[in-house]
Backbone as numpy.savetxt, mean C-alpha at the origin, in Angstrom:
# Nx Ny Nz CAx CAy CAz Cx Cy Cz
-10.30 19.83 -6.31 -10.69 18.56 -6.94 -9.48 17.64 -7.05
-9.95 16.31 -6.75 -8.20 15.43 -6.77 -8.25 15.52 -8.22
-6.70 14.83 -8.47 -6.42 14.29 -10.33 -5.95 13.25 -9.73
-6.03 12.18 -10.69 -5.40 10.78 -10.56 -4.05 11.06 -10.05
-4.02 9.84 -9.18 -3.04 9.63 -8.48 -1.54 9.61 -9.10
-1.53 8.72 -10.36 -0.66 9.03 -11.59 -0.76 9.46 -12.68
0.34 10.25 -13.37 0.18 10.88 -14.57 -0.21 9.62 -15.55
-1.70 9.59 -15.81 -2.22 8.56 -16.52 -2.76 9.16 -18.22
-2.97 10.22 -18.24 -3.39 10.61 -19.04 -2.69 11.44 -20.33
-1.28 11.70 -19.62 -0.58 12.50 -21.06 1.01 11.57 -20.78
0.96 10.39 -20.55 2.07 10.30 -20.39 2.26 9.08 -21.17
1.34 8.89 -22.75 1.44 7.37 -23.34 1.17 6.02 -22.93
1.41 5.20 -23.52 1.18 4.13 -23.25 1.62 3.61 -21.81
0.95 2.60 -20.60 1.43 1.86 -19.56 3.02 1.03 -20.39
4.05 1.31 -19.19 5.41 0.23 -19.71 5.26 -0.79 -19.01
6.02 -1.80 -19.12 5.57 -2.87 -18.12 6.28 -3.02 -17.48
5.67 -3.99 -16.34 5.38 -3.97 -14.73 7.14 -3.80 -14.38
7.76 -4.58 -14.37 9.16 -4.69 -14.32 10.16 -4.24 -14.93
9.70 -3.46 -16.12 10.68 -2.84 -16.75 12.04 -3.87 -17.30
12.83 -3.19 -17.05 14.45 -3.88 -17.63 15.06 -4.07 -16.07
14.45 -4.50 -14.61 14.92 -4.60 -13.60 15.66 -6.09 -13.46
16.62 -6.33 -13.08 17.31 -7.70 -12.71 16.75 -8.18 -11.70
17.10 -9.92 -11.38 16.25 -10.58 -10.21 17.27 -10.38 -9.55
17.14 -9.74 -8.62 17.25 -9.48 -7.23 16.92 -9.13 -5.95
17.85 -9.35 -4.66 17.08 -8.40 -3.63 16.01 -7.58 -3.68
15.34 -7.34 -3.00 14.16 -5.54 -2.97 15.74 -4.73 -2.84
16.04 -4.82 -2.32 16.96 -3.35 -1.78 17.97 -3.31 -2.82
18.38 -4.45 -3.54 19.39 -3.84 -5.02 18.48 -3.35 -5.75
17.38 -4.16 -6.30 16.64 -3.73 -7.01 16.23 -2.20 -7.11
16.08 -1.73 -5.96 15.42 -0.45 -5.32 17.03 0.29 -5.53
17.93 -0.16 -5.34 19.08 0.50 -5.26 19.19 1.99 -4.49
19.91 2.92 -4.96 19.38 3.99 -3.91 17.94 4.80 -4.55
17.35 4.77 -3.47 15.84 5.30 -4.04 16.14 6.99 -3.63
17.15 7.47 -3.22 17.21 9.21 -3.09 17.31 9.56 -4.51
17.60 8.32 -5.48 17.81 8.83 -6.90 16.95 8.47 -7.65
15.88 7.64 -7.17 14.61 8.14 -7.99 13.06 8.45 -7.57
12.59 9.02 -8.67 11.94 9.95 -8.02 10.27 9.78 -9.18
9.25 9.44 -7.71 8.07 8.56 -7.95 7.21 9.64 -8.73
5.74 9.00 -9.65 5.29 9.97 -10.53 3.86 10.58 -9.89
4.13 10.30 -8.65 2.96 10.90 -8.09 3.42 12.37 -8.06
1.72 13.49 -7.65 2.00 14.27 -7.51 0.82 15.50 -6.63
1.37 16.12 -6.43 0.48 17.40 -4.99 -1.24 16.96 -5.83
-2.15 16.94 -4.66 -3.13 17.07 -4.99 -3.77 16.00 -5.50
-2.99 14.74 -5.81 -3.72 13.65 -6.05 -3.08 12.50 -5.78
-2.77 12.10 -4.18 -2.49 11.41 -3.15 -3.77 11.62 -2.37
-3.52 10.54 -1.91 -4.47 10.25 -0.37 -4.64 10.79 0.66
-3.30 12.05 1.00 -3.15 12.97 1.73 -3.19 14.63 0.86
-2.91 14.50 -0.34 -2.31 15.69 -0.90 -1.42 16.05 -0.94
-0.17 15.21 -0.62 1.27 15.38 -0.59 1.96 14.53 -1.24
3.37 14.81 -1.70 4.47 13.63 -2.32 5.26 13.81 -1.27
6.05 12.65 -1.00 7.28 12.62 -0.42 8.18 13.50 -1.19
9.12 14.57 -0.19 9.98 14.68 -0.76 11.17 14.43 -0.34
11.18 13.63 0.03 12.91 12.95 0.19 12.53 11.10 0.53
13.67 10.71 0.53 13.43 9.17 1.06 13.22 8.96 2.22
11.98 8.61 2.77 11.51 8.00 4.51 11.25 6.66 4.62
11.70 6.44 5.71 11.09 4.90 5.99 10.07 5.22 7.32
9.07 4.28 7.04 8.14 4.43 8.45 8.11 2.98 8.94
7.30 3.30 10.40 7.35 1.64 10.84 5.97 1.40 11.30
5.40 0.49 10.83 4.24 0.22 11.11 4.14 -0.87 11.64
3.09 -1.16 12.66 2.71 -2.24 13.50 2.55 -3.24 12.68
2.96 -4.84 13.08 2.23 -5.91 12.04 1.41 -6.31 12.67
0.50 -6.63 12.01 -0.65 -7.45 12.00 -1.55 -5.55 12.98
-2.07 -4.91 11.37 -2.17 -4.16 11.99 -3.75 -3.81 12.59
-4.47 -4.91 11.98 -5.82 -4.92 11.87 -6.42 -5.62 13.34
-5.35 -6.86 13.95 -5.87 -6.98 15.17 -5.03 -6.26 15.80
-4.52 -5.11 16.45 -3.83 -4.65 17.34 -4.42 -4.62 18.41
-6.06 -4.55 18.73 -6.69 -4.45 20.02 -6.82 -3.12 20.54
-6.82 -1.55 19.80 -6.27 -0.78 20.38 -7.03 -0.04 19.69
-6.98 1.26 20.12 -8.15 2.25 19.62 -7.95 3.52 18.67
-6.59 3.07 18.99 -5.69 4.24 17.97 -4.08 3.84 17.60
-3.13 4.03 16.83 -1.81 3.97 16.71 -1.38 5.08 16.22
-0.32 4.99 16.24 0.92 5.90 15.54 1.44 5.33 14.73
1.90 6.19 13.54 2.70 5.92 12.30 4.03 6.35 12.47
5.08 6.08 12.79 6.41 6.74 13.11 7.09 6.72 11.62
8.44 7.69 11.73 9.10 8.01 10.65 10.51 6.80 11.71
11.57 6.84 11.00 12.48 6.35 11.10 13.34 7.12 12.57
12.77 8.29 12.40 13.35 9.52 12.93 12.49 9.56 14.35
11.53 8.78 14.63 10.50 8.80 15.69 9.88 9.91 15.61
9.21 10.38 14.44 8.08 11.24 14.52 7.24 10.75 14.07
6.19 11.10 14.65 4.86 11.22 14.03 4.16 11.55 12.63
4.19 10.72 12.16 3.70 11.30 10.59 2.34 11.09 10.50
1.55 9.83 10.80 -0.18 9.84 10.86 -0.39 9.36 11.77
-1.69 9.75 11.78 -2.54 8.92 13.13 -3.60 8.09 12.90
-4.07 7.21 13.48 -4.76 6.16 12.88 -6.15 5.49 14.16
-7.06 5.60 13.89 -8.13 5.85 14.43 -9.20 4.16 13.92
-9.03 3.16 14.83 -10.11 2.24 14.74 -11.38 2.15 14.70
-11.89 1.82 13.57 -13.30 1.36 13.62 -13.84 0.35 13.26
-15.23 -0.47 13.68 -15.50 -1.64 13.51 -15.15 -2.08 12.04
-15.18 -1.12 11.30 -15.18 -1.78 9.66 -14.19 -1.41 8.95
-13.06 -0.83 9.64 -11.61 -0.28 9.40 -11.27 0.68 10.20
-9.80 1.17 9.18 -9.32 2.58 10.39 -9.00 3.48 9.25
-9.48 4.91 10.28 -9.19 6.20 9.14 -8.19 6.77 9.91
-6.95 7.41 8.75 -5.76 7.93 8.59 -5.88 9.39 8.83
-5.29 10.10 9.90 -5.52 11.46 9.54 -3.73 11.93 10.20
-3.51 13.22 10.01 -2.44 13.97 10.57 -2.35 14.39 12.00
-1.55 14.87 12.12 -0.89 14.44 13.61 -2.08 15.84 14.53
-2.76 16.90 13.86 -3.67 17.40 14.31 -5.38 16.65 14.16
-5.38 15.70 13.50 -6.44 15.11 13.47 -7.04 15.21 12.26
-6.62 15.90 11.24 -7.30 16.12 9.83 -7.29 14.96 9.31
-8.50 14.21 8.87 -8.44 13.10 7.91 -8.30 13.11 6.54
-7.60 11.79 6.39 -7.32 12.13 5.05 -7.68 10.71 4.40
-7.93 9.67 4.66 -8.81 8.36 4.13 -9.53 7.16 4.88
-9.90 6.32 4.52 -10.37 5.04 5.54 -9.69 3.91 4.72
-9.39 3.07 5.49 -9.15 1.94 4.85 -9.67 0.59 5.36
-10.73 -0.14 4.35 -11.33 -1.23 4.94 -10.85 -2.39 4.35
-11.38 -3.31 5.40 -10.51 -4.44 4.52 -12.95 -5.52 4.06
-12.50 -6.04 3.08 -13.52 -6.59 2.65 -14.38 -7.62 3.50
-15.38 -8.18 4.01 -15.58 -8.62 4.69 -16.12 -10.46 4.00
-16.33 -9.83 2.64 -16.67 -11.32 2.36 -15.62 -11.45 1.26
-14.27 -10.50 0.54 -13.65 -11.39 0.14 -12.54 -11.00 1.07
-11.79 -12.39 1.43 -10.59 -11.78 2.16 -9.37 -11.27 2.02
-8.54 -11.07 0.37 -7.78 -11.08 -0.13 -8.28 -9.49 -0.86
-9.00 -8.67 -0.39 -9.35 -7.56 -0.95 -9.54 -6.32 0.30
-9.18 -5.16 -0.33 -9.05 -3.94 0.93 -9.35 -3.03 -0.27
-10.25 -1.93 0.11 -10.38 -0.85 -0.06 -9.99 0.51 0.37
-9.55 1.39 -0.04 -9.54 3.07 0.64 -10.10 3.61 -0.34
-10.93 4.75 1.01 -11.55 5.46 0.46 -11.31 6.99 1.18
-11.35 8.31 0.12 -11.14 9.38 0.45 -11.57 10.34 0.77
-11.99 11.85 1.51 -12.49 12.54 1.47 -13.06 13.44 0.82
-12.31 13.36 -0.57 -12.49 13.88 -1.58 -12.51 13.41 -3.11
-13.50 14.14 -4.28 -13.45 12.97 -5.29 -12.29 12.84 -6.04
-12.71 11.41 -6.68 -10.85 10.90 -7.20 -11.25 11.57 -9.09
-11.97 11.70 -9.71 -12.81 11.86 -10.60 -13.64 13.43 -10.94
-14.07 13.66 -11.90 -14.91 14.60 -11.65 -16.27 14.79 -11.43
-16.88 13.55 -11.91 -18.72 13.46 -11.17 -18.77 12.17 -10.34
-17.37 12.11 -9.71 -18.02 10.56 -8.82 -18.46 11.38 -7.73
-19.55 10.11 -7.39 -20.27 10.84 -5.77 -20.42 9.94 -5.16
-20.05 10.59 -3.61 -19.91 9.92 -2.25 -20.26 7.96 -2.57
-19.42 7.03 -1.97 -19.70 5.67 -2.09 -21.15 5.10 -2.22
-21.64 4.26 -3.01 -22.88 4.28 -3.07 -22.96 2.56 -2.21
-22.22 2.30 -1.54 -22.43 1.36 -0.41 -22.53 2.16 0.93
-22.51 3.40 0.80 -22.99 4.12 2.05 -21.27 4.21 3.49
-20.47 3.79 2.65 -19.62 4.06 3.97 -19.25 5.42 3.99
-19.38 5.20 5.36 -18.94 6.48 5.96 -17.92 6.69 7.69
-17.42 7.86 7.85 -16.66 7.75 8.69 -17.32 7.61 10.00
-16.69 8.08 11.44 -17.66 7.97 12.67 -18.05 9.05 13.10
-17.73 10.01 11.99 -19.01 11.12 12.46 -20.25 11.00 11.19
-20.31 10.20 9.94 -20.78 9.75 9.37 -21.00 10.39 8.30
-19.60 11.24 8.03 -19.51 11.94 6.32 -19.11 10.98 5.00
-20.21 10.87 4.49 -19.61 9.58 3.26 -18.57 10.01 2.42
-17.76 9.13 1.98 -16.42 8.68 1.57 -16.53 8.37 0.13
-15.72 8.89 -0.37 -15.27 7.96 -1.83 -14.80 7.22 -2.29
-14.60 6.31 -3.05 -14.05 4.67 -3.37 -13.09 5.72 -4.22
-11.09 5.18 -3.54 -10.30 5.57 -4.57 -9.43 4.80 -5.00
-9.30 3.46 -3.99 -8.50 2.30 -4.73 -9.00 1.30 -4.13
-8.95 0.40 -4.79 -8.88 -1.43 -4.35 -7.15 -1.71 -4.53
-7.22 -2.81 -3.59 -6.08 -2.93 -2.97 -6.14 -4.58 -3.51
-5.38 -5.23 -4.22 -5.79 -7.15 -4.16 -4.49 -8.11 -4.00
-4.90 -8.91 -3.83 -3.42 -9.96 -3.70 -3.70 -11.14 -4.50
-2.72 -11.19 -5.99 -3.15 -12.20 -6.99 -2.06 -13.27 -6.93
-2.27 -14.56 -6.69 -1.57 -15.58 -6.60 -0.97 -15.96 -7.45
0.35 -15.89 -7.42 1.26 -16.24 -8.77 2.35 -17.15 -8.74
2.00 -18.69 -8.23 2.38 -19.40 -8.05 3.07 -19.55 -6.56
3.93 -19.48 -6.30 4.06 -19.49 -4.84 4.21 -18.24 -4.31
4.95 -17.40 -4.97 4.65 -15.75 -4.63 3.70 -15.00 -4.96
3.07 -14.65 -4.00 1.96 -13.82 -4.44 2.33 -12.13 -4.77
1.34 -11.93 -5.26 1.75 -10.24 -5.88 0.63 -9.22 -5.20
0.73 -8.14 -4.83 -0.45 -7.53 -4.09 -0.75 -5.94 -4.93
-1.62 -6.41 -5.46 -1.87 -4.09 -6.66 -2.55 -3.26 -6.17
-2.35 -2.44 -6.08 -3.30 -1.18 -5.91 -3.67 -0.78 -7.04
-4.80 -0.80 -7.42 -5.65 0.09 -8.52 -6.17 1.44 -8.36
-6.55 2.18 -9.02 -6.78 3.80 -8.64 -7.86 3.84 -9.55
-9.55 4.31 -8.89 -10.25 4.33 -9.81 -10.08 5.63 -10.55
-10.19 5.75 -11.50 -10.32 6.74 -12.88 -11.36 7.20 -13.22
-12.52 6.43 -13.10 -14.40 6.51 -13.25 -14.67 5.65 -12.61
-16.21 5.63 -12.74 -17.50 4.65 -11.25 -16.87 3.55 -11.74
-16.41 2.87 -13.27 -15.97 1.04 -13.11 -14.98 1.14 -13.73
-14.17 2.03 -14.01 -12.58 1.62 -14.68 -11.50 1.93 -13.43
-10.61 0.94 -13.10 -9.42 0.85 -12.48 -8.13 1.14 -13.40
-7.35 1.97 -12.66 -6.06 1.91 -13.33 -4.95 1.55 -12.40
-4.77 0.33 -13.06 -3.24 -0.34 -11.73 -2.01 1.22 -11.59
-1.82 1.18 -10.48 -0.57 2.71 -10.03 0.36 1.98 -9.48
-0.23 0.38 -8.56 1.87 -0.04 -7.69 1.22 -1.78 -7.84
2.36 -1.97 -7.84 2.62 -3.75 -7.16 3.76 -3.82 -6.37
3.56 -4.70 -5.39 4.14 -4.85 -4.82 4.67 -6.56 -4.91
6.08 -6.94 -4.98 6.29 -8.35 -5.68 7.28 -8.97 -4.08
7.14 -9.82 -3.92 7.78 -10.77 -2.78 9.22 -11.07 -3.37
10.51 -11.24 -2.63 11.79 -11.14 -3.02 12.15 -12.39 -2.33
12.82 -13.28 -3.02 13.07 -14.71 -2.36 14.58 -14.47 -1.29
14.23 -13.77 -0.14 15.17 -14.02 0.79 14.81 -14.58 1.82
15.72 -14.59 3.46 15.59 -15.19 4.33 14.46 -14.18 5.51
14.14 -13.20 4.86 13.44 -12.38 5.53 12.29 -11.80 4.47
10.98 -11.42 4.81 10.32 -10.88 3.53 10.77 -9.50 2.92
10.27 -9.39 2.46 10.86 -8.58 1.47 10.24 -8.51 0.15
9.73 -6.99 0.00 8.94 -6.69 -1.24 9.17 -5.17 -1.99
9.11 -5.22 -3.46 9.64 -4.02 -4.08 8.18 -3.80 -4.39
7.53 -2.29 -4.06 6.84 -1.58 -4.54 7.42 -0.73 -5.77
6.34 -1.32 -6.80 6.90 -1.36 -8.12 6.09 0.11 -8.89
6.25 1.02 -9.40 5.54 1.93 -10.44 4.59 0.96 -11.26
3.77 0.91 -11.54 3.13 0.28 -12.81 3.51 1.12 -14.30
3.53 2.27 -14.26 3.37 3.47 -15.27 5.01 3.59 -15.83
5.99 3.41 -14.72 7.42 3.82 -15.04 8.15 2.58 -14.76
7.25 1.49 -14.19 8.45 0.13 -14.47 9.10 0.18 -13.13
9.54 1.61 -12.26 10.69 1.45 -11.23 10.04 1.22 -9.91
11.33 1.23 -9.41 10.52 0.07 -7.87 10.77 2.16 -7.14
9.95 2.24 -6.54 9.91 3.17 -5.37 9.64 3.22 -4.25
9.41 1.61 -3.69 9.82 1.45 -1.87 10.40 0.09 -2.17
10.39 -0.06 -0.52 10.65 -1.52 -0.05 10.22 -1.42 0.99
9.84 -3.00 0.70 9.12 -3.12 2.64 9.59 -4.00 3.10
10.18 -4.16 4.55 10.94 -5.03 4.84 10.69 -5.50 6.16
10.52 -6.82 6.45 10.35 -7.57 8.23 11.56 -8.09 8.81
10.91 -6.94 10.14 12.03 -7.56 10.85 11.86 -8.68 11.94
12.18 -9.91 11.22 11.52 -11.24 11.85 10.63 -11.33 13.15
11.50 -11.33 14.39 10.73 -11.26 15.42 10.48 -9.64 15.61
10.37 -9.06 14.82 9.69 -7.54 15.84 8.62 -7.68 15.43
8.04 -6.47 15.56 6.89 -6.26 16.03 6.37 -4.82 15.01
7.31 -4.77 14.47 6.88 -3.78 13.21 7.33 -4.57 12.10
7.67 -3.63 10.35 7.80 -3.69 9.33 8.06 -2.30 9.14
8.86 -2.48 8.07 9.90 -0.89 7.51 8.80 -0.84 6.68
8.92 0.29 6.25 8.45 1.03 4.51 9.16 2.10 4.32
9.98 1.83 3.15 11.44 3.02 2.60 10.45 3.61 1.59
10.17 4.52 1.12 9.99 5.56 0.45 10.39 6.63 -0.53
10.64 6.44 -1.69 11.40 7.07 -2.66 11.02 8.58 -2.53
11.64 9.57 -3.46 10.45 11.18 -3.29 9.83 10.47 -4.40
8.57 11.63 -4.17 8.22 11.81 -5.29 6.84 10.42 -5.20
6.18 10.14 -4.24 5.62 9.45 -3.73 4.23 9.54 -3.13
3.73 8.98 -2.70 2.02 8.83 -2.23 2.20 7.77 -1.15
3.08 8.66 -0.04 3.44 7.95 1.16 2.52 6.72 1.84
1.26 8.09 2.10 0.08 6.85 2.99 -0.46 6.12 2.00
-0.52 6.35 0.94 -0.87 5.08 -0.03 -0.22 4.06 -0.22
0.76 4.31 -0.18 2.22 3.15 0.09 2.01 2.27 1.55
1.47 3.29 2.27 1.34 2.65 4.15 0.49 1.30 3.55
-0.79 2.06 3.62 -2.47 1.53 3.22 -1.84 0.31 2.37
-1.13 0.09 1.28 -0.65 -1.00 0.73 0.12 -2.05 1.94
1.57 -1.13 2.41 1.69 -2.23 3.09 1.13 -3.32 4.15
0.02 -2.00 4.90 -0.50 -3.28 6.02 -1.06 -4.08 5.25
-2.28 -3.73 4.14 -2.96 -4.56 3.27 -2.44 -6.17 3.06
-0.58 -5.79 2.62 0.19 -7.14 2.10 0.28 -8.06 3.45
0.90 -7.09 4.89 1.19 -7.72 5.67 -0.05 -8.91 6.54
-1.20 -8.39 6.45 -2.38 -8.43 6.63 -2.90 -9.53 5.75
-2.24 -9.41 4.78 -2.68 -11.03 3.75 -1.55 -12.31 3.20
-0.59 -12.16 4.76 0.31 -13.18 4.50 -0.31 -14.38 5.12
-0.61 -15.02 4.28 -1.07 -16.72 4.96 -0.31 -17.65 5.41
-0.85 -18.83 6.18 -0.16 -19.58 6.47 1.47 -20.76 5.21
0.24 -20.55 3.92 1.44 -21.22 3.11 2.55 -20.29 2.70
2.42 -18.88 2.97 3.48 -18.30 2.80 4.55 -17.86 3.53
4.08 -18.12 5.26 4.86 -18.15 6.41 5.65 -19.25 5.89
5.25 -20.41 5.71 5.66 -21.87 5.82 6.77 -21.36 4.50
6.68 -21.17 3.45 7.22 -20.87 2.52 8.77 -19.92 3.25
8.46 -19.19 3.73 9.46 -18.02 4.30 10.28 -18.24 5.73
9.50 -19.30 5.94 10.41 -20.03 7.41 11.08 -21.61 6.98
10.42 -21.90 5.92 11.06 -23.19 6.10 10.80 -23.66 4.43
11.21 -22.84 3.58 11.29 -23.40 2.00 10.75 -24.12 1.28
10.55 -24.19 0.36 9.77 -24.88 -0.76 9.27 -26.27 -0.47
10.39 -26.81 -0.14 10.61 -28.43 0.02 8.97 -28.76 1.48
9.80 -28.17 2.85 8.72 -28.39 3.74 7.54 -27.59 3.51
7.41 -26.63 2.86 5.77 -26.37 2.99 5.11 -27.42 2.14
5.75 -27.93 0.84 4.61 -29.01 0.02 4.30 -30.37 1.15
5.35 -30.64 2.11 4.96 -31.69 3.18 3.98 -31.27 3.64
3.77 -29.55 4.41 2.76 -29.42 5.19 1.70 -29.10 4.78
1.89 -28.76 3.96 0.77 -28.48 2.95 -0.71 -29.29 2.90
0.31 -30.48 2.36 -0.74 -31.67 2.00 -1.36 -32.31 3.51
């Protein structure tokens, strides 16, 4: 049976979002992440695993049109860590033998919203999605997070929630935009305040990093990042290529 994704239940009150962190970089902020260590844990991840050490993976951008019928998830190291399998209404995540381990859709009528859903329940009497999704051999799935991107003035913020029961969400990450010359975002703890990735573009390529603290919910971290990368709009390109000043010109 899964348990929530975070220690939600004996560990007191939520601290807040940012803690006592200074404005800075993602990567000061994050400082070295081999030294801290995320509150996820075995058995209630998206895979059933924590990171245990710091990884970065690289994932395709723009990963939703790739045109392609399958990808690879690489480690830093060029291995294979997941595999990723297209379907008309998303793509499901499985291991490098083919074991699945979630789907992730993106919403069709709101666009600023993504779902994953798991093979197994997140809860103890939730049952199978009652919108009927299911995979492509057509075993129904469970709703285990919404994924959203809330506009907060010119930076937007993107959460993952973790359902707890059929209608209570419990926020587990944010992910916050870092005002440099490249994007840049700290995946934040909700529960412990600390940042435990970064995701980072590398302008003209053709991927995006994701660093990885231990102690983590790797593919949940993935599933977040394409989600963010996937909901960068045009005013926030404009914002990130050419500053405050010219996007209110182009704007209007």
């Amino acid at each position: 049976m899964r348990r929530y994704l975070y220690r939600t239940t004996d560990s007191g009150p939520l601290k807040p979002l940012m803690g006592n962190a200074p404005p800075c970089t993602a990567r000061e902020r994050a400082g070295d992440l081999s030294k801290v260590v995320g509150s996820a844990f075995e058995g209630a991840t998206t895979d059933g695993s924590v990171t245990q050490r710091v990884d970065t993976f690289l994932i395709k951008k723009k990963f939703f049109v790739s045109q392609r019928s399958h990808l690879d998830i690489r480690n830093a190291r060029n291995e294979i860590c997941y595999k990723s399998v297209f379907e008309p209404d998303g793509v499901i995540f499985t291991d490098k033998s083919g074991i699945k381990f979630c789907k992730l859709v993106k919403n069709s009528e709101l666009a600023a919203v993504f779902y994953v859903y798991t093979y197994c329940p997140n809860f103890s009497d939730q049952q199978p999605e009652d919108w009927q999704v299911k995979d492509n051999n057509g075993t129904p799935l469970y709703r285990w997070a919404v994924i959203q991107q809330e506009m907060c003035g010119v930076t937007p913020k993107t959460k993952l929630s973790v359902y707890v029961s059929h209608d209570v969400l419990r926020p587990a990450l944010i992910a916050e935009l870092e005002w440099t010359l490249a994007l840049k975002l700290c995946m934040i703890e909700v529960e412990t305040g600390q940042v435990v990735g970064c995701m980072d573009d590398f302008g003209d390529s053709t991927v995006v990093s994701l660093t990885v603290a231990p102690g983590c919910d790797a593919l949940g971290m993935i599933c977040l990042a394409i989600a963010i990368d996937d909901l960068r709009d045009e005013k926030l390109t404009i914002l990130l290529e050419g500053g405050a000043a010219s996007s209110q010109k182009r704007i209007k």
